[in-house]
C-alpha positions in Angstrom: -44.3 -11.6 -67.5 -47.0 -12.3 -70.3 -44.7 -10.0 -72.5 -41.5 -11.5 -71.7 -43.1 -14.9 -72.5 -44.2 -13.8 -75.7 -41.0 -12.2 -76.9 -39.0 -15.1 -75.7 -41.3 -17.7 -77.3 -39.8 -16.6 -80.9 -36.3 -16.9 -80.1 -34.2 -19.9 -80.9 -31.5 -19.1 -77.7 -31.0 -17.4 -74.3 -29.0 -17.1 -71.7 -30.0 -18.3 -68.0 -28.5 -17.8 -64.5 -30.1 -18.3 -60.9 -29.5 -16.5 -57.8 -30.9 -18.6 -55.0 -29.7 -19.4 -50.9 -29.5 -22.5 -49.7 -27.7 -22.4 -46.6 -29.4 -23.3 -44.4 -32.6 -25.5 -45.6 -33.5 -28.2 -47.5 -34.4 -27.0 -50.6 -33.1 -23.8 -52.1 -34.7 -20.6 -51.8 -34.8 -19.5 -55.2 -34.5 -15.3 -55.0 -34.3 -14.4 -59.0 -34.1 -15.5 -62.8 -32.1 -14.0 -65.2 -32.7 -14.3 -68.6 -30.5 -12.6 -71.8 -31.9 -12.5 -75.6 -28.6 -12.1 -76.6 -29.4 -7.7 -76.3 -31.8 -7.2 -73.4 -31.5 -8.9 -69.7 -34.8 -9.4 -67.8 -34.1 -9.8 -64.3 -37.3 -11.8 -62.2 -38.0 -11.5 -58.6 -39.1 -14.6 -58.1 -40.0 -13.4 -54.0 -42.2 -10.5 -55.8 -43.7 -12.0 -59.0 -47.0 -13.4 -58.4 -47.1 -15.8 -61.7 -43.6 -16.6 -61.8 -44.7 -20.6 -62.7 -45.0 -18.9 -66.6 -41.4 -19.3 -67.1 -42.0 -23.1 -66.9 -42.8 -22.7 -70.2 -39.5 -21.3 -71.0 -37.3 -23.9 -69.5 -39.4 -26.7 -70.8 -39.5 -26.2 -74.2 -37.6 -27.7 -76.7 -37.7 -25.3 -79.3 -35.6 -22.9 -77.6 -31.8 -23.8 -76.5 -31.0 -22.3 -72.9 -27.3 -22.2 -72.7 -26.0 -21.6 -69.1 -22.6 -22.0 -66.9 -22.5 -24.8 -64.5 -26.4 -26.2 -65.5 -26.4 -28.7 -62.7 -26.9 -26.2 -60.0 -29.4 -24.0 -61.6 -31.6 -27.3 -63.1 -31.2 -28.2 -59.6 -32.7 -25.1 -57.9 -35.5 -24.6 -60.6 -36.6 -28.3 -60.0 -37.0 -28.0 -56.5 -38.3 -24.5 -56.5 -40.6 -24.7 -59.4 -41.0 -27.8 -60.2 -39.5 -27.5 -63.7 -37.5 -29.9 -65.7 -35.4 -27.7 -68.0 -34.7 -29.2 -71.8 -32.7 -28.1 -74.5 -29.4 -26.8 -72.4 -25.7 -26.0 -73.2 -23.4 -25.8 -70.6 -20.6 -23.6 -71.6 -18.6 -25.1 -68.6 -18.6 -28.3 -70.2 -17.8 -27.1 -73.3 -15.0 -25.5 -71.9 -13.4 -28.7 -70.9 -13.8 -30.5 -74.0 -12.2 -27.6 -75.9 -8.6 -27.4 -73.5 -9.2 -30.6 -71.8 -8.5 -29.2 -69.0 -10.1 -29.2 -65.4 -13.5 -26.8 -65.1 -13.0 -23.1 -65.8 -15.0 -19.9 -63.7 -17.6 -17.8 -65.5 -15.2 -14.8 -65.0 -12.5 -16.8 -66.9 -14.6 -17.5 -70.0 -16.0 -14.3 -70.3 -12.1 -12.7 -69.9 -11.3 -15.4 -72.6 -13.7 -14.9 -74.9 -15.0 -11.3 -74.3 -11.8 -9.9 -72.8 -13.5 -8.6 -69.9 -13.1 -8.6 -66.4 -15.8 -9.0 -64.6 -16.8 -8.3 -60.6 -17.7 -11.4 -59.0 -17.7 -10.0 -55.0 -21.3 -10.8 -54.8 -21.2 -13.6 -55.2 -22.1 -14.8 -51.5 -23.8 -11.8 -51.3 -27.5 -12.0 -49.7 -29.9 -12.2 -52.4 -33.0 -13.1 -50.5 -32.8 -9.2 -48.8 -34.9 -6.5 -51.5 -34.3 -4.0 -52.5 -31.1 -5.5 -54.4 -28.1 -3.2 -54.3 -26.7 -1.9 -57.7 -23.9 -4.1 -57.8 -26.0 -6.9 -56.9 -28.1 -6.1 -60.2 -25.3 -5.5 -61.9 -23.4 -8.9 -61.3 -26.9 -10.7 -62.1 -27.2 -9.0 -64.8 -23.4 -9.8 -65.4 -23.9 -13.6 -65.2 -26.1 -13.9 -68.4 -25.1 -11.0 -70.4 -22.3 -13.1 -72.3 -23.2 -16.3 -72.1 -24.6 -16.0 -75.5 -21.5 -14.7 -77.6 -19.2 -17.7 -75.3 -21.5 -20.4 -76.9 -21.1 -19.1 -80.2 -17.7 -18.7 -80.3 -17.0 -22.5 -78.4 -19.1 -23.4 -81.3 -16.6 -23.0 -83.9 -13.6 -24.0 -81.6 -16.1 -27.4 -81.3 -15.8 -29.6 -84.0 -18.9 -31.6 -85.2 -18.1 -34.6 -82.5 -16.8 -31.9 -79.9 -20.0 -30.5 -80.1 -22.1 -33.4 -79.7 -20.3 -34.2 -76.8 -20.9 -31.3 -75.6 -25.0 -30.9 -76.0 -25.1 -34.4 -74.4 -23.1 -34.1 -71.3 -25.2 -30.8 -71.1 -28.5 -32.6 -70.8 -27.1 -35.1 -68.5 -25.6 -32.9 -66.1 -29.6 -30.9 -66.5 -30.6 -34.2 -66.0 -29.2 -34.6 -62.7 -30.9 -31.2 -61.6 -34.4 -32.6 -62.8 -34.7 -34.6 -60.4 -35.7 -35.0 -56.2 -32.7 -34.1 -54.4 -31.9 -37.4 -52.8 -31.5 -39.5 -55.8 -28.4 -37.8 -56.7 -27.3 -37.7 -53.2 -28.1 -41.9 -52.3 -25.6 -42.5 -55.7 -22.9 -40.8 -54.3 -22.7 -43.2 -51.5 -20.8 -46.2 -52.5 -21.1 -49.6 -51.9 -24.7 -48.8 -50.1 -26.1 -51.9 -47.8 -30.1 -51.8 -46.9 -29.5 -50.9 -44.1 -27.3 -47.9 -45.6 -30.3 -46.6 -47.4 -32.9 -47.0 -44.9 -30.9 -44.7 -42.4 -29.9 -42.8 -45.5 -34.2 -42.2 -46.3 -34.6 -41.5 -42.5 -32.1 -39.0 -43.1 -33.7 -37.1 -45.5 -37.3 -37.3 -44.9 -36.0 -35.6 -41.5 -34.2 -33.2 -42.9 -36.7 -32.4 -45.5 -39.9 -32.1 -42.8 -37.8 -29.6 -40.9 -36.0 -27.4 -44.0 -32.6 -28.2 -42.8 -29.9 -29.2 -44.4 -29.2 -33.4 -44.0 -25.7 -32.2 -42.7 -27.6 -30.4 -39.6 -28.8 -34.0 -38.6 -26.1 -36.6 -40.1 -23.2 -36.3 -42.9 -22.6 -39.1 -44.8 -19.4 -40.3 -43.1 -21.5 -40.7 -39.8 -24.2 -42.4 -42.0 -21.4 -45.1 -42.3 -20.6 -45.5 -38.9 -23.9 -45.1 -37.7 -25.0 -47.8 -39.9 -22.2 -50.3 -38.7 -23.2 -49.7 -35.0 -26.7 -50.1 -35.7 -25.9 -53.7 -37.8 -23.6 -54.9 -34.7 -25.3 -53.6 -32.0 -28.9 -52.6 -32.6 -31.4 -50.1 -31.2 -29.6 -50.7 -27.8 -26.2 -48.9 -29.3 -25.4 -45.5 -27.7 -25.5 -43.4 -30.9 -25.7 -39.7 -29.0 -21.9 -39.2 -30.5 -23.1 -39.0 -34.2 -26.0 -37.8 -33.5 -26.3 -34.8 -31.4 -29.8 -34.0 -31.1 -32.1 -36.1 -28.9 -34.8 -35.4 -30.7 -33.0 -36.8 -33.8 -32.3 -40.1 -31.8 -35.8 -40.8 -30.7 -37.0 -40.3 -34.8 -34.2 -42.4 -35.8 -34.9 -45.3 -33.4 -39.1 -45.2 -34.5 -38.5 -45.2 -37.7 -35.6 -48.0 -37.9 -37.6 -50.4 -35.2 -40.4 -50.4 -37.9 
């Protein structure tokens, strides 16, 4: 890791792609980190490396541009795993869009675009918190970074100077969303939110949080709704065992909303 730091801390871009499950908890389970200099990928186990906080240093520096597909979900999965808030992004997804302006296009598209390659993508749902990793696992992680690098490059000269602005800053603030607790993204996407809305909403996901379950295993956000126009009409007296199913859930709810 020390080595990989040091080699890395020279360099003015890399590539980066997550593999991670998240399923069936809270917060995702982040399994590995790949990383591409643009010749070499380093693959890191992140359930086997001991010190695998170093790469904070990495993704928090703003000397070196990390230039990723889709940043949102892997800011996202290296905030809540690691704690880091990643700076100095490029989102070739984004890019993408500005170029055709057109809706979001795959990896696998770019990379047949740009690098006339097809690549495998069937492991994609493939379970990467089981070691040892197959080969094609390894391969398609490997896969995900390897030509991230040459996309950029060539975007960046389909990008004029304005395209290309527009793209770095819609970059950070989709990262942005990603560095960040998970349920400040989540309360915004509720519209027209009442107090009531939110307190139900914070039960919600402190709940969900305490046990590592997904806030869909207790409530989704349509039953939020309802559940919140019961509970405004009718009180802590309402029947609420048809939105939410587990008793144990009820009794939590109804403590924590009578205070």
């Amino acid at each position: 890791m020390d080595d990989l730091i040091e080699k890395i801390k020279s360099l003015k871009v890399i590539s980066v792609d997550t593999e991670f499950e998240w399923r069936r908890t809270y917060h995702p389970k982040l399994s590995l980190i790949q990383i591409c200099d643009g010749n070499d990928v380093f693959l890191i186990d992140c359930l086997l490396c001991k010190n695998v906080e170093k790469v904070k240093f990495i993704f928090e520096s703003v000397q070196i541009l990390k230039v990723f597909h889709a940043v949102r979900s892997d800011t996202t999965v290296l905030f809540s795993s690691l704690g880091i808030k990643t700076n100095n992004v490029f989102d070739v997804q984004i890019a993408e869009k500005i170029i055709n302006n057109l809706d979001v296009k795959s990896y696998s598209y770019l990379v047949e675009k740009y690098i006339n390659l097809s690549i495998n993508k069937s492991e994609t749902n493939s379970n990467w918190m089981k070691r040892p990793f197959s080969d094609n696992q390894l391969k398609y992680a490997s896969e995900d970074v390897e030509f991230l690098i040459d996309i950029y490059t060539k975007q960046n000269k389909l990008l004029d100077k304005k395209g290309l602005n527009k793209a770095f800053y819609l970059s950070k603030e989709e990262a942005g969303l990603g560095n960040q607790e998970l349920y400040i993204s989540r309360l915004q996407k509720i519209r027209d939110k009442s107090e009531i809305d939110e307190k139900i909403f914070m039960w919600r996901e402190e709940l969900a949080k305490k046990k590592d379950i997904p806030t869909s295993f207790i409530l989704s956000d349509k039953k939020l709704k309802k559940l919140s126009k019961r509970f405004f009409q009718e009180g802590l007296e309402s029947d609420l065992s048809d939105l939410i199913d587990n008793n144990e859930h009820v009794e939590d709810f109804l403590n924590r909303l009578s205070k």
